[in-house]
C-alpha positions in Angstrom: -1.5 22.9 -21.1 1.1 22.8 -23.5 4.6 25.0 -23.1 5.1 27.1 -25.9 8.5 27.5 -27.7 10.4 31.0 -28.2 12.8 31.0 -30.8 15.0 33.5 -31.7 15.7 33.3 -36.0 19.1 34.1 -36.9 18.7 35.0 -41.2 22.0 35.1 -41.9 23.8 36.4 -45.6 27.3 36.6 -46.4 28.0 35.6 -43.0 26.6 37.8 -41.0 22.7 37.7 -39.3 20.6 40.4 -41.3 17.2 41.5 -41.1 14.6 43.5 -43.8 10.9 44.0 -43.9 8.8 41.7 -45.9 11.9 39.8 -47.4 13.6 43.1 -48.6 16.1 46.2 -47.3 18.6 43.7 -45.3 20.6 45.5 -42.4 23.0 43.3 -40.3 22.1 42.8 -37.1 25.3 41.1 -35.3 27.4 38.1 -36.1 25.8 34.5 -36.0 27.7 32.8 -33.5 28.0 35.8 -30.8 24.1 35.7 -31.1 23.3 32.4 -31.2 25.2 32.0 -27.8 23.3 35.3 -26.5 20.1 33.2 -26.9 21.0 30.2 -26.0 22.2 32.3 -22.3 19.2 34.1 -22.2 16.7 31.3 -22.3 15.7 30.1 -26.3 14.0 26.7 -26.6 15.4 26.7 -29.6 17.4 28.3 -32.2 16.9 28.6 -36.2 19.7 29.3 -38.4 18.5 30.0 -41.8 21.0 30.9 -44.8 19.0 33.0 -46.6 20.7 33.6 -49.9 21.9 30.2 -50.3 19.2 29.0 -52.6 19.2 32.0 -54.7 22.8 32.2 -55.2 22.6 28.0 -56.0 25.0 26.8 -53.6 24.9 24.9 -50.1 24.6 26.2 -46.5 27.9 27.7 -45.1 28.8 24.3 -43.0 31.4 26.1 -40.8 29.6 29.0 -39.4 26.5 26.1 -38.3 29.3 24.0 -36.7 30.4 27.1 -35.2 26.9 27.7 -34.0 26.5 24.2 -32.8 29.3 24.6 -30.3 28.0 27.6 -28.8 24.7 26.9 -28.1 22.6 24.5 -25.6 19.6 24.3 -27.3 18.5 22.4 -30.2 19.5 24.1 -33.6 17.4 24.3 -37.0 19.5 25.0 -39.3 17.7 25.6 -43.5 18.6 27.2 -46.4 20.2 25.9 -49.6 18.9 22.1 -48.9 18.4 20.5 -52.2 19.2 16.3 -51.3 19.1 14.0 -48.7 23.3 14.4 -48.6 22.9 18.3 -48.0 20.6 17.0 -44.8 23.2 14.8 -43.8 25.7 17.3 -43.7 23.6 19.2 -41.6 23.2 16.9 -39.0 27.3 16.5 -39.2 27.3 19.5 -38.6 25.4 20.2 -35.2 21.9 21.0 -36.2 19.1 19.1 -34.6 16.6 19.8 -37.7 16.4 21.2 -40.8 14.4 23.0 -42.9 13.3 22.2 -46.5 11.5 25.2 -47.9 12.4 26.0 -51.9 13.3 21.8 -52.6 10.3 20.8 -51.2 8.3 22.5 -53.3 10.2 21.7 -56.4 10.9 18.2 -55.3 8.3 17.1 -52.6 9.3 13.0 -52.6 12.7 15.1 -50.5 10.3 15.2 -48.0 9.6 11.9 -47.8 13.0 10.4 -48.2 14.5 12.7 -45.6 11.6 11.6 -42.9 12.4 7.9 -44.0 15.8 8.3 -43.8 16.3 10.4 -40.8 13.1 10.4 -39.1 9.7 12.8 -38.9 11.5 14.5 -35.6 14.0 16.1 -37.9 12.4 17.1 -40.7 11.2 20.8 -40.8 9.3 22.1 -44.0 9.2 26.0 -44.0 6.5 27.7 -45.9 6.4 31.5 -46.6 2.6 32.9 -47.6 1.5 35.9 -48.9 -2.1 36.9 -48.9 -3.9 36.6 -52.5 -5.2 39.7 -53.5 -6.3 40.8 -57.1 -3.5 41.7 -59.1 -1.4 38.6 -57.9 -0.7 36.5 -61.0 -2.6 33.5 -59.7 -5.6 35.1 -57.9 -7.9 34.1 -60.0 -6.8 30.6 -59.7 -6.8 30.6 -55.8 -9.1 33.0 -54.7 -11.8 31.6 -52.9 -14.9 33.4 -52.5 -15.9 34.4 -48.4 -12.0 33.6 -47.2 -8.6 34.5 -47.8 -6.5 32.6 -49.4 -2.0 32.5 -49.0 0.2 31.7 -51.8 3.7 30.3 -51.3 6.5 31.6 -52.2 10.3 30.3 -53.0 13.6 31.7 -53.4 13.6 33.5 -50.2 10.3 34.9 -50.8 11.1 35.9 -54.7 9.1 33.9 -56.6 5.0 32.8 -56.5 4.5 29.2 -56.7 0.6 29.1 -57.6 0.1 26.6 -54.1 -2.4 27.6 -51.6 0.0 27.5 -48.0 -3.0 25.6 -45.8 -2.6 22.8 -49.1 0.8 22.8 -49.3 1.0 22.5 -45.1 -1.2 19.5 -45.3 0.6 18.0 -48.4 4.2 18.5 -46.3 3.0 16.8 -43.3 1.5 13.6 -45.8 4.8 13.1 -47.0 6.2 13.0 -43.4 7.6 16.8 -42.1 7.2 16.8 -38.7 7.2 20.7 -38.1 6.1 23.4 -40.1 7.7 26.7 -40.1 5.5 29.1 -41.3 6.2 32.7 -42.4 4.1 35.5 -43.2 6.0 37.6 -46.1 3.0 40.3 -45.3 4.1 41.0 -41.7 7.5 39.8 -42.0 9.7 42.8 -40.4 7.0 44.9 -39.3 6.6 44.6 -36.1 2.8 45.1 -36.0 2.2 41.5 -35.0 2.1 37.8 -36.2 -0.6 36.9 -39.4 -2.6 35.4 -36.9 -6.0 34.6 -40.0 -3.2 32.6 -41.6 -1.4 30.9 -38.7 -4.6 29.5 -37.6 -5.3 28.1 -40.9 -2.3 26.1 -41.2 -2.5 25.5 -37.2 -5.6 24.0 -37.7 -5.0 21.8 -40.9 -2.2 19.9 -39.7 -1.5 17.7 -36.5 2.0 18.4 -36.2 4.0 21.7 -34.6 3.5 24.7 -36.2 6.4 27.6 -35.4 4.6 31.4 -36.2 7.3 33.8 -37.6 6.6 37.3 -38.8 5.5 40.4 -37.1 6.5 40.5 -33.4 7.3 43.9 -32.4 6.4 42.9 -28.4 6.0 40.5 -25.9 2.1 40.9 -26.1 2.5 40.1 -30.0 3.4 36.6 -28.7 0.5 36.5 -26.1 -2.0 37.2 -29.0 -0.8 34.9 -31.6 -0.7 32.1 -28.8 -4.0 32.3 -27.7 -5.4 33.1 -31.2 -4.4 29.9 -32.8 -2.5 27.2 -30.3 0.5 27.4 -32.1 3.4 25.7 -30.5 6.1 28.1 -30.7 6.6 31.6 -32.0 10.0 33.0 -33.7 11.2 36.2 -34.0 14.6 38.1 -35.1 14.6 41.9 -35.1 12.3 42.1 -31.9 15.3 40.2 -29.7 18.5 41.8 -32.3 17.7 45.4 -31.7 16.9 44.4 -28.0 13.5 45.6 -28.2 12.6 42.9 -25.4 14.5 40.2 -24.3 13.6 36.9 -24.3 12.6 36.7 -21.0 10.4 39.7 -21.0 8.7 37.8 -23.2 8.5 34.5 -21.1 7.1 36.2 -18.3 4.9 37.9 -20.0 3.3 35.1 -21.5 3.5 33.2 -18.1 1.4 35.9 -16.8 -1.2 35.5 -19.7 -1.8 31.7 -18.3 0.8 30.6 -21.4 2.9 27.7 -20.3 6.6 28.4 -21.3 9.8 27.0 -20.5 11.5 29.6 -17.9 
């Protein structure tokens, strides 16, 4: 039995860790490097630290706040948002973070992918993909719909803009050109609380042999239970669920322990 990961997702904007429903109506939630050292206390595998207006507004992650970050916390630290070159990676790394995530540049330039594996190895690479569910209306449903199961589109620029690729694709295409973890969203449970988009996380889950990290939905610790036995993923994010102090982290933990879930406490 594998342990599962819980990681706590800092979204951070102008400096500060914010948080919306499906993508939209931000709120701040605390400042980046008090909570990134709250987790890392409390008992995160991990930590992701994703800047999520730096692609939109065209300019690179805010390198002192994740070197901040780094120095506060014990865990390993993804750090995305704003990646457009294998020198933005490398800064990064300078910078503290153990990985980092490719999500908008991937899509418009997937040999990154493979150039950042080669040059800094698969371990480090993380490709993060938000979906949407097709339905009719979507501009490209009636290129991606498929007849008897859903389909999920990605979408760039924090969730802004339709790309026309089917997600479980797109996974498989990532992992080809060497990504070593996939972060995958749901934009349609993002926020809500009402649990993870567990049709979609077992889709990519099952496409690709690498880690997949659910994000989106989790509102409480049986949210994690569920997605977790529903698909095998290998960890499960959340932000506003562990912000607002909803549950901790390890409510959640022993919750899941007491499901049969292996997890690190």
């Amino acid at each position: 039995m594998h342990t599962v990961r819980i990681i706590p997702c800092l979204d951070v904007k102008d400096g500060q860790v914010v948080k919306g429903v499906r993508f939209v109506n931000l709120r701040h939630a605390g400042d980046p490097v008090e909570l990134a050292k709250r987790y890392s206390d409390a008992g995160a595998d991990e930590i992701i630290f994703l800047d999520i207006t730096a692609t939109v507004e065209k300019r690179a992650t805010i390198l002192d706040v994740v070197t901040r970050t780094a120095e506060q916390v014990f865990v390993p630290l993804a750090v995305g948002g704003g990646v457009r070159s294998v020198e933005d990676i490398r800064a990064l790394l300078n910078a503290g973070a153990d990985k980092v995530g490719i999500n908008s540049a991937a899509v418009r330039d997937p040999d990154l992918v493979r150039e950042s594996a080669r040059r800094f190895g698969s371990q480090c690479i993380v490709v993060a993909i938000d979906a949407k569910r097709v339905v009719p209306g979507d501009r490209n449903y009636e290129r991606l719909a498929r007849r008897g199961r859903p389909v999920w589109e990605v979408y760039v620029d924090a969730g802004r803009t339709p790309t026309g690729l089917d997600a479980v694709a797109w996974a498989r295409e990532v992992v080809r050109r060497g990504a070593g973890e996939i972060l995958l969203t749901s934009i349609d449970a993002d926020g809500t609380t009402r649990g993870f988009d567990i049709p979609l996380t077992r889709a990519v889950v099952e496409a690709v042999p690498v880690p997949v990290i659910a994000s989106g939905g989790a509102g409480a610790p049986e949210h994690f239970v569920d997605v977790v036995r529903a698909t095998g993923v290998s960890a499960v994010l959340a932000a506003s669920v562990f912000h607002y102090r909803r549950c901790s982290i390890a409510r959640v933990k022993h919750t899941m322990q007491h499901a049969g879930i292996g997890v690190r406490l």
